[in-house]
Structures are given as structure tokens and as C-alpha cells.
N, C-alpha and C positions, 0 to 999 in steps of 0.2 A: 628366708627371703626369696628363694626360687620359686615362690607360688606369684609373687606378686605379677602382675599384670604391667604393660607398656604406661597403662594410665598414670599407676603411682608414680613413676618416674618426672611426671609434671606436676603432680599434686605435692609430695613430700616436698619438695624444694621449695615452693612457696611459703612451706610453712615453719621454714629454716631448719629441717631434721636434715644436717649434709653427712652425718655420721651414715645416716640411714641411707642415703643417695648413693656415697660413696662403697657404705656394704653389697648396695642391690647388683653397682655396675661390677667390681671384683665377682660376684657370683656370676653374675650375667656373660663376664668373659670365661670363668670356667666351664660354662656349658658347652654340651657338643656342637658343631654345628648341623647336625644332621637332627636334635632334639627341639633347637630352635625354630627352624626351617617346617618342621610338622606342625611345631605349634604356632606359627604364624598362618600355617594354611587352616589348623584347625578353624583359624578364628573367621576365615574369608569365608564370605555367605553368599553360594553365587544363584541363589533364585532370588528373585523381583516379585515384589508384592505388588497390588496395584497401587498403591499410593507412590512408590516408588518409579512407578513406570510411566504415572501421568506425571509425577514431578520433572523426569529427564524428558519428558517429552513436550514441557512449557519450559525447558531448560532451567529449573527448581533445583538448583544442588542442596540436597541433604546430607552431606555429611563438609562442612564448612573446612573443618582441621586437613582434608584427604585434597578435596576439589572445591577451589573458590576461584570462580569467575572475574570478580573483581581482584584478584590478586593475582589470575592472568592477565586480564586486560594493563595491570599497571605495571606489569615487568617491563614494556617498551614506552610507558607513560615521559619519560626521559627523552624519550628520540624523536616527541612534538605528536602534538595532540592528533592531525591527520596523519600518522606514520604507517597507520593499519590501512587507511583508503587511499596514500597512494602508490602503493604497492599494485592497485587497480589501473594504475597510470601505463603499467613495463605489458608490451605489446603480447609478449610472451613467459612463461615462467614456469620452473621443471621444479617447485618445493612441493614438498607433501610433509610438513611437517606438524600440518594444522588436521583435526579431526574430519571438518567439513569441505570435502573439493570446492566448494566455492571461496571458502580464504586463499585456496590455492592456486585458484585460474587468475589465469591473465588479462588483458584486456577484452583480445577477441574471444576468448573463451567466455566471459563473462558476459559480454555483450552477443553473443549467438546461443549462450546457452548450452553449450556443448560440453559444459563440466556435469549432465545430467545424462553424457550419452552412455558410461559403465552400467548407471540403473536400469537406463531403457533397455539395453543389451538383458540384464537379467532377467527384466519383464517379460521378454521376448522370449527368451527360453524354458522359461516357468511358467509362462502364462499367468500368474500370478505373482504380486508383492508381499512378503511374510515381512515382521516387525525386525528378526534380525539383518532384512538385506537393506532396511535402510540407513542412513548415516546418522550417528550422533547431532546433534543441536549443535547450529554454530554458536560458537563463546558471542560471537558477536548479536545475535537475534536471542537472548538468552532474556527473559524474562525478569528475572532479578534483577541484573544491571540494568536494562532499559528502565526496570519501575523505578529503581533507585535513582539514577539521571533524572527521572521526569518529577519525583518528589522532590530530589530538590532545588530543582528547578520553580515548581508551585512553591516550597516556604519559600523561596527568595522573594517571590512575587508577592506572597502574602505579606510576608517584613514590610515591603516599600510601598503597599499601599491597602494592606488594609484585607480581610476577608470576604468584605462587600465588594468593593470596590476592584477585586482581583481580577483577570480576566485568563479562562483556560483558554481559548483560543490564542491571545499570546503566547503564551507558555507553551501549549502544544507546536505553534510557528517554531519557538524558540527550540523547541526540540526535535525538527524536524531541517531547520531553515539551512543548513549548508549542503546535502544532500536533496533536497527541493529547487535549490537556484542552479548546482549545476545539474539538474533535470530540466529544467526551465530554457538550459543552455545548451543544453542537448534537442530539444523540442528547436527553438529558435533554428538551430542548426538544419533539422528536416526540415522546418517549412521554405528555409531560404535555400536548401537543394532541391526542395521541390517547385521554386519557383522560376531559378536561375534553369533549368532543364528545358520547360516548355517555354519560358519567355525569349532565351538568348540563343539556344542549341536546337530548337526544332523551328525555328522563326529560320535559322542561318539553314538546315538543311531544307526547310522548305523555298524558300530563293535559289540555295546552291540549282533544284530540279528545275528552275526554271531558268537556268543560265545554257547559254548554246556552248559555250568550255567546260570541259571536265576534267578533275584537277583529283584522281584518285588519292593522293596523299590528303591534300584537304578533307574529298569526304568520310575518309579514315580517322581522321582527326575531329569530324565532329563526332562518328559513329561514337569513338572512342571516348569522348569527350559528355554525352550523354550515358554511355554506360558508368562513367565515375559519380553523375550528379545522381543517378539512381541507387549505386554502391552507397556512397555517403545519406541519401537517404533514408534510406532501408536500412544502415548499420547503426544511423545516430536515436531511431526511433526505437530500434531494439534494447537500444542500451537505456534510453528513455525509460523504457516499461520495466527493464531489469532495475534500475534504481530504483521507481517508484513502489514496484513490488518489495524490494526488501526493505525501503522506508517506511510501509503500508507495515509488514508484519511488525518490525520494532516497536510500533505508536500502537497497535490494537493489544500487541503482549502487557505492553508500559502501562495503557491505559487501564486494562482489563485487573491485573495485579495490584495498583492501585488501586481501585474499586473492589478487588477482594479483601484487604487487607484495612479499608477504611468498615466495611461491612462486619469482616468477622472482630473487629471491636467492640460491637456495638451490643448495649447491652436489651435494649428495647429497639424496633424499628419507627418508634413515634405514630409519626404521620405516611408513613411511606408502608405501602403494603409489601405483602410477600412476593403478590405479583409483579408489581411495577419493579420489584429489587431485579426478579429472575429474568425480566424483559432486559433490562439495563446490562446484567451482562451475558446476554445471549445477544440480541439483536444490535444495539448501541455499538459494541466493539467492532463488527461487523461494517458498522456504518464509518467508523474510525479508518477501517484499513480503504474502503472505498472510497474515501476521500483525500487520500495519501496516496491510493494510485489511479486514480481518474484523476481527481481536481486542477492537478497542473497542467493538464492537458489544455485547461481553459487560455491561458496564454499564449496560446500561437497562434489565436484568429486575427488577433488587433493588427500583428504585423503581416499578414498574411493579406488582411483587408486593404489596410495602405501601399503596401508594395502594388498591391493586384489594380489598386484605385487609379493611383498615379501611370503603371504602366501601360493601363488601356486609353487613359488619357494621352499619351504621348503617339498612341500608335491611330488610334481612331478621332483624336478630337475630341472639345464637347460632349459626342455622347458618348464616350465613354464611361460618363460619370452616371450616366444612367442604370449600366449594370453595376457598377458597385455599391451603387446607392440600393439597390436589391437586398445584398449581402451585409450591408452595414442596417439594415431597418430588419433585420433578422433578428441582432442581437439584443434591443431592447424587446425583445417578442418573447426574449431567453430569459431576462432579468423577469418578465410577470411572469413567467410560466415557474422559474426562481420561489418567486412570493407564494403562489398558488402550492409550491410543491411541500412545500416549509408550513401553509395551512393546514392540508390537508396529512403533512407525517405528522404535527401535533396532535390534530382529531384522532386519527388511527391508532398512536400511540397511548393516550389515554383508555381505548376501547382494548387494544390488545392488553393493558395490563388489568384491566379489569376481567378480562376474559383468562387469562393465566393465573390471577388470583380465584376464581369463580372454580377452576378445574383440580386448582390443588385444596380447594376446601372438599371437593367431590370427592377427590383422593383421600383425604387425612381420614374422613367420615366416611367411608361408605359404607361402612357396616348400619351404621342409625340409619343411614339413608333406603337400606334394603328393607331393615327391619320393620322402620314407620311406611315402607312404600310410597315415596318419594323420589323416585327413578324418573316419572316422568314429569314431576314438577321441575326440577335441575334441569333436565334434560332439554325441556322447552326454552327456561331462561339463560342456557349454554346456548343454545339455536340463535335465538334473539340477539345477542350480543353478538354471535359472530355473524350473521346476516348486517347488523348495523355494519359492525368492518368490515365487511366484502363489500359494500355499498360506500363508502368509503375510499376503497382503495381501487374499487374500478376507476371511479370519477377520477382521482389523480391518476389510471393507467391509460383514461381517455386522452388526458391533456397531455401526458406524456408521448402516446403515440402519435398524436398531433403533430408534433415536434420533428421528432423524428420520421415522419412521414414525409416532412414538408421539406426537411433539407435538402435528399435528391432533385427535388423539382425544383429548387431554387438557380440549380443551372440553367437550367431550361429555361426559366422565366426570362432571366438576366439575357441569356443569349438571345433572347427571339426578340424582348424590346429594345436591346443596344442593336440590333443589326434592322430592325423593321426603321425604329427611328433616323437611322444612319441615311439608309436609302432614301426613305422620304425625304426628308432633305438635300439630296441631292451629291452627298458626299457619296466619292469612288471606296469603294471595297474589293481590294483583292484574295485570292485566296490564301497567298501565305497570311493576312491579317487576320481573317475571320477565323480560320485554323489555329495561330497563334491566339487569339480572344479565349475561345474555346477550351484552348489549353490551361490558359491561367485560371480561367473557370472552375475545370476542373481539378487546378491545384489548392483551390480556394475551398473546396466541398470538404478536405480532411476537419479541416476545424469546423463546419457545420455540423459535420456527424458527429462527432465529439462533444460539443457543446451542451447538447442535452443531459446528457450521461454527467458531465461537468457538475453543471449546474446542480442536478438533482443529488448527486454524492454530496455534494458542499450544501444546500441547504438540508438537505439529512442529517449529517456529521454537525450542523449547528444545535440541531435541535437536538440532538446524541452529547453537544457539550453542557448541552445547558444541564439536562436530566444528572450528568457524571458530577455538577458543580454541585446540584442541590440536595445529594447524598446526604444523611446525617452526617455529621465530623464530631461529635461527643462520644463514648463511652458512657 
């Protein structure tokens, strides 16, 4: 019974041999402990194959019995469903009991990013990143548990209404929606410090200069007072992008492992080529995370527009509505450019998977293709097709630089006809007003720039959901 291995110890007992159970453990205590301890090390295998190494590195646990993620994740399952994210709530925090420093940073650390400055520091002195200086896969960005959350999530959706009628864009909302809204709340937060700064705090230091008293504690107090609307800007936007980024990699891992796992079922590809599979998940996931981290960006213009609308109205009158109306006729300029972008990724789509399918036939064959000399018939209709894409994708990089061209001068428009019309009319303009104008102006340009970038990840990531729905689902 001393040969038997750790295994049996599971297996016999199931199969109600307790004679045998109870002989292996009596031997098992007789042993040395200096006999067992060898032969437990014998058994530990410490090189990484590569299946292995891309596994821990989509965070793929292979050995289930050793290390299962989801049976970390549910040891504090108990102590309420956000107990992991708000631990991101305590300003500061000295645990390291998690693999990944970022379970471990605090607020400000999370939100500045400084739980990355041990790696920079090694970058710095290596000049280079080797595979062991970086950190294990957070349990929480772990590919397994997200694909298993987001599947079943989709059967739910399928249960209640049907395979047709189902919709991923739901489902992906639903698995992203509580970390989206306080990003959403986070965004909200910079644009309304960036507009309380120039509206109330340089409006107040631009009168204070023109006042014949001077009240140095006062102008300490707005100095002061502007430097916080800037601090709270600048910190709520970082934290912004830090959410969005790690909400962005959970949904591209989720989506992508789904899509692998729906594939390697399958025992024919039907209708769906080899190409269009390899496009879907190279390119599509890709469009998953850019729209998890751009797309909520698109929410801070509306309130940025209204704030900006109303408060030029109160300060100049009348026309004031004339620059905002500027900045609000932008944004259905965004929804065609929207429609246009979502045209043109379907077209290019289509061309790219034919052109990936067209390469890996080149590939499979190339020996007939030498043999019969056929190098330059391929070769031309490889050409072809990817001239159609190139021509394709400028035309949507025309309309897209369009966009973003046009948003910096949007200031400028806004300012020269609220202030030319103003005058003409015969209304007084001061300087702290026009200054103040200008300002709100330019707190209004963040969400202009952003927009484009919005827009265009969200209709991509539409058309990246549709392709992920129409996947085969049979064996």
C-alpha cells in the first residue's frame, strides 16, 4: 500500500473500499517524514510548457483540485456581493495578501496608478520586462470567472426570451452595468469640476483684479479654491479611465472565452468561414474593450452642454444661446458620423474576413501553389481585396478626421459669433464676462474631443456584438 499515490486516497473511498482507506492512512503515518517530503517534491514540476503559460496568462487555471478562482472568489461570497470593490472605497490600505497589487491599492493608489510604480522602478533598472518580473493575473480580470458570469448571464436571457429574440448588448450592459454607472459618476464629477472652476472661481478672481481693495486672505482663498476644482478634476477623471480600463479587460476576456469555447465545439463551421471565425476573435474582442473604455466617455457632453448653455445665458443674455447652440448642433453631426462608422466597419469587415480566409488557404496550400506556379495568380487577388479594404477604411478615416478636426475649432466658432452678435446689438461686454465665456468654452471642448472616439468604439462594438451573436451554437 506505500506505492499508492495521493490520488487513491479519493478514488478508493468512493468506491466504499474503507478497509483499504483506513490500511493506506496507518502506512502513510508510518512513513518517514523526511520520505514523504522527497516524494512530494518529486512530484512538483516546475517548468511551464506553453499551453500552460498562455493559460496563467488569460488567467486559465488548469489544475481545478490546486487553484480554482471561483472558489476564491466565493470564500467572501458571504460578506455581500460588492465586498471585493469596496475595499476600493478606504483612502489608503497596507494588505498584500492578494497576488495582484492592484486588489491591494487603495483609493488614491488606484486612482493615480501608483500601485505600478514597483514595476516601473524594475523597468528602469533592467531596461527591460522579463516574464518573471511581472505579476500573476488578478483572481478578479481572470478569464474563466468573467466567461462563466457572462454565460450565465446570456442562458438567463435566452430562458426569458427566446434565442432570436435575445439580445447581447443587454447582457453585455448587464455585465458590465455597476462599474459603468459609477464611471458614469465619476465622469459627471470632472465635468462639473470643470465647469464650477472657470464659471464661479476665475469669474470671482477676474473682478476681485478689478476691485480698488485687496483682501489677500480672500485671494488666497479663491487661489486655493481653484486649485481643489482642478485636484477633484484631474483625480475623478483618472479614476474614470482606471475603471473603465479594467471593466474593458473583464468583458474582452469574457467575451473572447465565450467565443472560444462556443467554437471549439463545433463540429463543422457551416456557413462561417475560417476567416471570418479568426477575424471575430482577433479584431471583435478588441472592439469589446474599446468600447468599455471609451464609450462612457460619451456621457458628460449633455450635461456639460446644458450647464455651459444656461450659464452663458445668465451672464450675457440672448446671445448666449447662440454659442451653445454651436456645441449642441455638433452632436447630431456625431450620431451620422455614428451611422456612417457602423456602414462602413460592416463593409470592411466583411472584406477583412475574406482577405484572412484568402491568406490562410495560401498558407494551408502553398506547396500546389509553387508546384502548379500560381504565386502570382493568389498574389494579385490577395492585392485586390486588400486595396478594396484600404479604400474602404480610408473613406471611414476621412469622416472620422473630419470629426475630430472640427472639434477644436468649435471653440472658436462659438466665441467669435456669441461675442460679434453680442456687440452688434448693442449689449455691454466686460472683460471678466468674455473671459469667463471663453472659459466655459473651453470646459465644454473635453466632451467634444471625446465624442468622436465614443461614438466610433460604440458603433464598432455593435457590429462586433452582432458577429459574437451569429456564431454557430450547435455541435
Amino acid at each position: 500500500m506505500k506505492d499508492l499515490d495521493l490520488g487513491v486516497e479519493y478514488v478508493i473511498p468512493s468506491l466504499g473500499y474503507r478497509n483499504v482507506r483506513e490500511q493506506h492512512n496507518q502506512d502513510e503515518r508510518k512513513e518517514p517524514r523526511d520520505f514523504k517530503y522527497q516524494k512530494a517534491k518529486s512530484q512538483h514540476v516546475d517548468c511551464l510548457d506553453a499551453l500552460e503559460t498562455a493559460a496563467r496568462a488569460e488567467g486559465l487555471p488548469l489544475d481545478i483540485s490546486v487553484h480554482s478562482n471561483l472558489k476564491i472568489l466565493d470564500e467572501g461570497h458571504h460578506k455581500g456581493k460588492y465586498h471585493k470593490g469596496l475595499n476600493l472605497l478606504k483612502p489608503f490600505r497596507i494588505t498584500s495578501k492578494h497576488q495582484h497589487p492592484v486588489d491591494n491599492a487603495g483609493l488614491f493608489s488606484f486612482m493615480t496608478f501608483s500601485w505600478l510604480t514597483p514595476m516601473a522602478r524594475i523597468a528602469y533598472k533592467k531596461g527591460e520586462l522579463f516574464f518573471e518580473d511581472i505579476w500573476p493575473l488578478s483572481k478578479h480580470e481572470s478569464s474563466d470567472i468573467n466567461s462563466k458570469r457572462l454565460e450565465k448571464l446570456w442562458l438567463e436571457e435566452v430562458t426569458e426570451k427566446g434565442a432570436d429574440e435575445s439580445s447581447l448588448r443587454s447582457v453585455v450592459w448587464h455585465f458590465c452595468r455597476t462599474r459603468l454607472i459609477i464611471s458614469i459618476m465619476c465622469l459627471m464629477l470632472t465635468q462639473l469640476a470643470g465647469f464650477i472652476g472657470p464659471a464661479f472661481v476665475v469669474k470671482s478672481l477676474l473682478e476681485y483684479t478689478q476691485q480698488s481693495s485687496k483682501d489677500p486672505g480672500y485671494s488666497l482663498l479663491l487661489v486655493f479654491a481653484l486649485l481643489m476644482t482642478e485636484i477633484v478634476r484631474s483625480w475623478s477623471l483618472a479614476l474614470t479611465w482606471a475603471l473603465n480600463y479594467r471593466t474593458g479587460s473583464r468583458l474582452r476576456g469574457a467575451v473572447l472565452t465565450m467565443a472560444f469555447k462556443k467554437i471549439l465545439k463545433l463540429k463543422n463551421i457551416k456557413e462561417k468561414s475560417m476567416g471570418e471565425l479568426i477575424n471575430v476573435c482577433s479584431s471583435d474582442g478588441q472592439r469589446m474593450f474599446e468600447a468599455a473604455a471609451v464609450g462612457s466617455l460619451l456621457a458628460g457632453g449633455p450635461i456639460v452642454a446644458i450647464l455651459g448653455m444656461i450659464y452663458n445665458v445668465i451672464i450675457l443674455g440672448p446671445t448666449g444661446f447662440l454659442g451653445s447652440a454651436v456645441f449642441i448642433l455638433f452632436y447630431p453631426a456625431m450620431m451620422f458620423v455614428s451611422r456612417l462608422t457602423a456602414y462602413f466597419r460592416r463593409k470592411c469587415v466583411s472584406v477583412t474576413d475574406e482577405r484572412v480566409q484568402k491568406m490562410n488557404e495560401v498558407l494551408n496550400y502553398i506547396k500546389f501553389i509553387k508546384m502548379y506556379a500560381w504565386v502570382k495568380a493568389f498574389s494579385q487577388n490577395v492585392q485586390k481585396i486588400r486595396e478594396n479594404e484600404r479604400s474602404i477604411l480610408e473613406r471611414a478615416g476621412y469622416f472620422q478626421s473630419i470629426t475630430v478636426g472640427i472639434a477644436p475649432i468649435v471653440v472658436v466658432i462659438a466665441s467669435v459669433l456669441t461675442f460679434s452678435v453680442h456687440m452688434i446689438l448693442g449689449y455691454d461686454l466686460t472683460a471678466a464676462q468674455a473671459f469667463t465665456v471663453v472659459t466655459v468654452f473651453n470646459s465644454m471642448t473635453f466632451a467634444l474631443k471625446v465624442t468622436p472616439f465614443s461614438v466610433k468604439s460604440l458603433s464598432e462594438a455593435s457590429v462586433s456584438m452582432d458577429r459574437f451573436k451569429q456564431l454557430p451554437s450547435t455541435v
